[in-house]
C-alpha positions in Angstrom: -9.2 16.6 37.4 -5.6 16.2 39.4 -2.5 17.0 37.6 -1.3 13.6 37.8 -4.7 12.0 36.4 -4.7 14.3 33.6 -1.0 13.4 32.5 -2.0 10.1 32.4 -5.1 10.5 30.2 -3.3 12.6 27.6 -0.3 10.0 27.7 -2.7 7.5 26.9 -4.7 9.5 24.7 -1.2 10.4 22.6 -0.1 6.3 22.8 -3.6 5.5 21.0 -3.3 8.2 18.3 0.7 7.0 17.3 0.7 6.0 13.8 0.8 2.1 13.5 3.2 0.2 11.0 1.6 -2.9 9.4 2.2 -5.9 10.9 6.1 -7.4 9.9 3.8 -10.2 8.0 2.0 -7.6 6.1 4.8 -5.4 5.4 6.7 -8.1 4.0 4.1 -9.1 1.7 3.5 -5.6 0.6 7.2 -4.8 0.1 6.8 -7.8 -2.5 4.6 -6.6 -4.3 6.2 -3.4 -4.5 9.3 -4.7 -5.5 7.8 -6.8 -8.0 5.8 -4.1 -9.6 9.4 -2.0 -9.7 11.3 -4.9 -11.6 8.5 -6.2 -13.8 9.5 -4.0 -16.4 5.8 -2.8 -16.7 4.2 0.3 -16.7 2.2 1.9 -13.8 -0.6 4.7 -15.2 -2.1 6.9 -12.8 -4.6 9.8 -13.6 -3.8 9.4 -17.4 0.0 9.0 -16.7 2.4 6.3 -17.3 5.4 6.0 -15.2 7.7 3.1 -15.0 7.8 0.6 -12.0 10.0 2.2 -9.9 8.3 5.2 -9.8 4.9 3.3 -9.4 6.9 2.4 -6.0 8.0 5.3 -4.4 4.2 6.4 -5.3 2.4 4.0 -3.6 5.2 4.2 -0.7 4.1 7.3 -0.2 0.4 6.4 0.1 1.2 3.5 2.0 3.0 5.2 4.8 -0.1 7.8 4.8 -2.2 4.8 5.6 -0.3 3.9 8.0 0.1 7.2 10.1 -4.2 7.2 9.8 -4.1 3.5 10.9 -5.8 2.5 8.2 -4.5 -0.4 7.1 -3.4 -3.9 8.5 -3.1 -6.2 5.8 -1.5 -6.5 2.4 -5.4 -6.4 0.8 -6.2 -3.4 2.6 -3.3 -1.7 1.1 -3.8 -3.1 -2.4 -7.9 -1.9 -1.6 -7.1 1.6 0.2 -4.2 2.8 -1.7 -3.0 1.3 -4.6 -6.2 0.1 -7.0 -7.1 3.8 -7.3 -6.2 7.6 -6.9 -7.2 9.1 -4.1 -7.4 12.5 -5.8 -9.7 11.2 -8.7 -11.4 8.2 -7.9 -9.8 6.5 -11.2 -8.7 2.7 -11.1 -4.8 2.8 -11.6 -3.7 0.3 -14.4 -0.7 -1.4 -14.9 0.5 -2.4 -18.8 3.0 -5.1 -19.3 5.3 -6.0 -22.6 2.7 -4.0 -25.2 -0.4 -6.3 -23.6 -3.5 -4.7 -22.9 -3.7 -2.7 -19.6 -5.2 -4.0 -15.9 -6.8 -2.8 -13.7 -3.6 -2.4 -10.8 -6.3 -4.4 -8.2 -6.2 -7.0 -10.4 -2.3 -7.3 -11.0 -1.6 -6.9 -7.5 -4.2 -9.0 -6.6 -2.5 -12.1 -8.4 1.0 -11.1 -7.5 -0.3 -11.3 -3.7 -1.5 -15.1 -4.8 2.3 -15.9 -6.2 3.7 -14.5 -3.4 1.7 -16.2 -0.8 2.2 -19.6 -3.0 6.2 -18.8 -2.6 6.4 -18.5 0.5 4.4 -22.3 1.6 7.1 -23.9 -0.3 
């Protein structure tokens, strides 16, 4: 293969295997939901653990921008299915528990929180 021809095939190669941010829509919608899970004044448990809101979002920040550098996500739902309904190390749901009420499933909260925000945002 010339010089030249390989060049270009690794340059391509290297432009295909870049990490890819979610789409600005996406993000936006995702940062949301993190935000809202931060001020809801609920807790976040993962792997037997409770941890307030804002440290449920710098946790899931952290998985998100994994997903991210492996491409793996490109909506809101994918990120709320891929990275922040369960723990990647265990396999367990992650829950979230507001004002003393009974625990959900994070999917679940998430999943309705991406419904309000959604609703917002056709006003």
């Amino acid at each position: 293969m010339r010089p030249s021809l390989l060049a270009a095939s690794f340059a391509l190669i290297s432009s295909l295997a870049q990490a890819a941010p979610l789409p600005p829509p996406a993000r936006a919608e995702v940062d949301a939901l993190l935000t809202a899970l931060e001020r809801s004044g609920c807790e976040f448990n993962r792997n037997g653990s409770w941890h307030s809101g804002g440290e449920a979002k710098t946790h899931l920040l952290r998985k998100l921008a994994y997903l991210e550098d492996k491409n793996a996500i490109t909506t809101a739902e994918q990120f709320i299915e891929r990275g922040a309904a369960t723990s990647s190390s265990t396999g367990k749901p992650y829950l979230v528990r507001c004002a003393g009420a009974a625990p959900v499933e994070s999917r679940q909260w998430l999943t309705a929180r991406l419904a309000a925000v959604r609703a917002a945002a056709t006003k």
